[in-house]
C-alpha positions in Angstrom: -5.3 -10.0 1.2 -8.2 -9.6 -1.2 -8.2 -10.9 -4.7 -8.4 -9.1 -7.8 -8.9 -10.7 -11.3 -6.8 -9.3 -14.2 -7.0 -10.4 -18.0 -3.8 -8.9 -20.5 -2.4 -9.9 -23.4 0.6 -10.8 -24.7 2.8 -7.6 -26.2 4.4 -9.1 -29.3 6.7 -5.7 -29.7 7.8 -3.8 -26.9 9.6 -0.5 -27.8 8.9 3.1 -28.1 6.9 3.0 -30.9 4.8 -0.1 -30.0 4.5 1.5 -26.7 2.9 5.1 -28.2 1.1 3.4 -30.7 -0.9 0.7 -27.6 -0.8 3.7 -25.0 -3.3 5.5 -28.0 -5.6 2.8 -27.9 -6.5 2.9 -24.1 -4.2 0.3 -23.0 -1.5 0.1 -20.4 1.9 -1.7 -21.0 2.4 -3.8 -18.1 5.8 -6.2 -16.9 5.4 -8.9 -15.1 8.5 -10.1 -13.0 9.8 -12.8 -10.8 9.2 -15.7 -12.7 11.3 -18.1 -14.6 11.3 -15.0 -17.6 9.6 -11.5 -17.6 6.7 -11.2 -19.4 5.5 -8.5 -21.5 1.6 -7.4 -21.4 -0.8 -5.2 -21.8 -4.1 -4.8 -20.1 -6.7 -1.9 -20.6 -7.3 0.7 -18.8 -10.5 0.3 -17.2 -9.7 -3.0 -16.4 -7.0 -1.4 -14.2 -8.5 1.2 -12.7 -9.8 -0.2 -9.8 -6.4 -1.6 -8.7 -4.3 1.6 -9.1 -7.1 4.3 -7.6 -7.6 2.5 -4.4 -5.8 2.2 -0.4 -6.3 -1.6 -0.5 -3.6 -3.8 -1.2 -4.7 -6.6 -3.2 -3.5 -10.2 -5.1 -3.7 -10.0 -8.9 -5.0 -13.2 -10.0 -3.4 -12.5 -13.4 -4.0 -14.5 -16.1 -1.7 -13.8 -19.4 -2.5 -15.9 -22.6 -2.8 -19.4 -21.4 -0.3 -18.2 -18.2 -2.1 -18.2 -14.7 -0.4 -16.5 -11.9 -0.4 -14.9 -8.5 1.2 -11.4 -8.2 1.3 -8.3 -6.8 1.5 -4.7 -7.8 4.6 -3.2 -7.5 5.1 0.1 -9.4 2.8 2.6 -11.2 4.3 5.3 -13.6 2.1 8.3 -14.4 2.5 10.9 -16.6 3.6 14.1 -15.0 1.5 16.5 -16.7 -1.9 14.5 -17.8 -2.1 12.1 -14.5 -2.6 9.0 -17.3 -1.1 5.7 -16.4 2.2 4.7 -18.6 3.3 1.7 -17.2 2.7 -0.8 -14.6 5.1 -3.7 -13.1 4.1 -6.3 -11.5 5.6 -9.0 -9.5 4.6 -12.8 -9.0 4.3 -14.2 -6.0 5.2 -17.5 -4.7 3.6 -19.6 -1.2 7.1 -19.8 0.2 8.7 -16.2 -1.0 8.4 -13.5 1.2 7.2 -10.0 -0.6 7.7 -6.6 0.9 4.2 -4.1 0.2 3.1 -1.4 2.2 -0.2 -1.6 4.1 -3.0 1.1 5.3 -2.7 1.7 8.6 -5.9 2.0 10.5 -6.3 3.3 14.3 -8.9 2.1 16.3 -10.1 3.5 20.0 -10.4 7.1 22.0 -7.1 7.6 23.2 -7.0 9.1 26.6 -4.7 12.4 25.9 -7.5 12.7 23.4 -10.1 12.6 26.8 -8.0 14.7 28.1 -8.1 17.8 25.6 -5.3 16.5 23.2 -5.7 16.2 19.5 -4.9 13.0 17.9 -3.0 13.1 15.0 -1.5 10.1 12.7 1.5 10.8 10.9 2.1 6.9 8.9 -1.0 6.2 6.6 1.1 2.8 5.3 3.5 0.9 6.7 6.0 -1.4 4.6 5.5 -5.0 5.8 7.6 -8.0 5.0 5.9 -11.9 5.2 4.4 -14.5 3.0 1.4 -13.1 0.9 -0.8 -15.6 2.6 0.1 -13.9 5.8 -0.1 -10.4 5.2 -3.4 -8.8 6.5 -5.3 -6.1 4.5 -5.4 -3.1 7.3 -2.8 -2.9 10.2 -5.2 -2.2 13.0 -3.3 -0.4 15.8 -5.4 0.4 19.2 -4.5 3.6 20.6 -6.7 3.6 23.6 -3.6 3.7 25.9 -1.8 6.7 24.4 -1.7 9.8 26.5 -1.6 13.5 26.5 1.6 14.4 24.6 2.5 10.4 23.6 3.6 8.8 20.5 2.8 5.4 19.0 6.0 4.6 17.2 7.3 1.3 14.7 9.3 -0.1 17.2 6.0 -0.3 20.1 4.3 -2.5 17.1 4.1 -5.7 16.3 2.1 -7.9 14.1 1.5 -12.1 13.8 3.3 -13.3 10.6 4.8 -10.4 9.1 7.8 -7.9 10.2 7.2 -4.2 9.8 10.5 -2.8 7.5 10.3 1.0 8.6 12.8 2.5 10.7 11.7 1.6 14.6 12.0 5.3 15.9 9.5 6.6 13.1 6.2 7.9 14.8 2.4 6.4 13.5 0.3 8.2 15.7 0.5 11.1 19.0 -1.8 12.8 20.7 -0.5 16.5 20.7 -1.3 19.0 23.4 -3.8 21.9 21.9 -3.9 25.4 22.6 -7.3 24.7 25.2 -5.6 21.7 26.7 -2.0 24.1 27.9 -4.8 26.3 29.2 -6.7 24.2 31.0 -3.7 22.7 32.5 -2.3 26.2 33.3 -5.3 27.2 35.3 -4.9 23.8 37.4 -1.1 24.9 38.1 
């Protein structure tokens, strides 16, 4: 997984008002769970912004007063109406600790139902993974060269060193799907 460095500070009151009053001055509340005790930060929001408006997942190197830590991003809140972030938790990660993140899902290769006139369509743009952070890869890569005219790719036909995927097995990531000119082309064979 890629690395991203993050500097906060220590919140000293956490509340409604403390909240309003550091949301005003471009900063984002953030939580930082799975430690010995939860700690409460903020961080500003530029800082943040490349971590929340990308696909990649990454490791926060996160580094909190004189606290150094590993973690990952867990949850975003926005605001419904003005898109702004409101709060951010986080989670710290351990070398022997499984986490649970979802991943882009990449597909690589010309199927052949899409040689054949079909139009290939993927349905999963992440899947949720479950391993050790040192394990989990950055893109799940998943070659579809094999997949013919009116075939699916689902969960349960994948599988990935070190990590275990958590969707449901019967869900579908990618199909090539008969068009209108393929039906056509295969009626005039008939």
């Amino acid at each position: 997984m890629k690395v991203f460095e993050l500097e906060g500070t220590v919140r000293e009151s956490v509340g409604k008002k403390a909240t309003k009053a550091l949301r005003a001055t471009d900063s984002v509340p953030c939580v930082l769970y799975g430690g010995k005790e939860n700690v409460h930060f903020q961080a500003t929001n530029s800082a943040l912004r490349k971590l929340i408006y990308t696909p990649n997942v990454y490791v926060v190197d996160l580094t909190v007063g004189d606290k150094k830590v590993k973690a990952i991003m867990k949850e975003v809140q926005f605001h419904p109406v003005k898109d702004n972030v409101l709060h951010i938790d986080f989670y710290e990660v351990t070398e022997t600790k499984p986490i649970v993140v979802e991943i882009p899902v990449r597909l690589e290769g010309l199927a052949v139902g899409v040689r054949a006139g079909g139009k290939l369509t993927q349905d999963m743009r992440k899947l949720k993974v479950k391993g050790l952070w040192t394990n989990i890869p950055d893109v799940l890569t998943i070659n579809v060269e094999n997949v013919g005219l009116g075939k699916t790719v689902q969960v349960k036909d994948l599988s990935f060193e070190n990590v275990e995927i958590m969707n449901s097995p019967n869900i579908v990531v990618a199909a090539v799907k008969l068009t209108r000119a393929a039906r056509g082309a295969a009626a005039a064979n008939a």
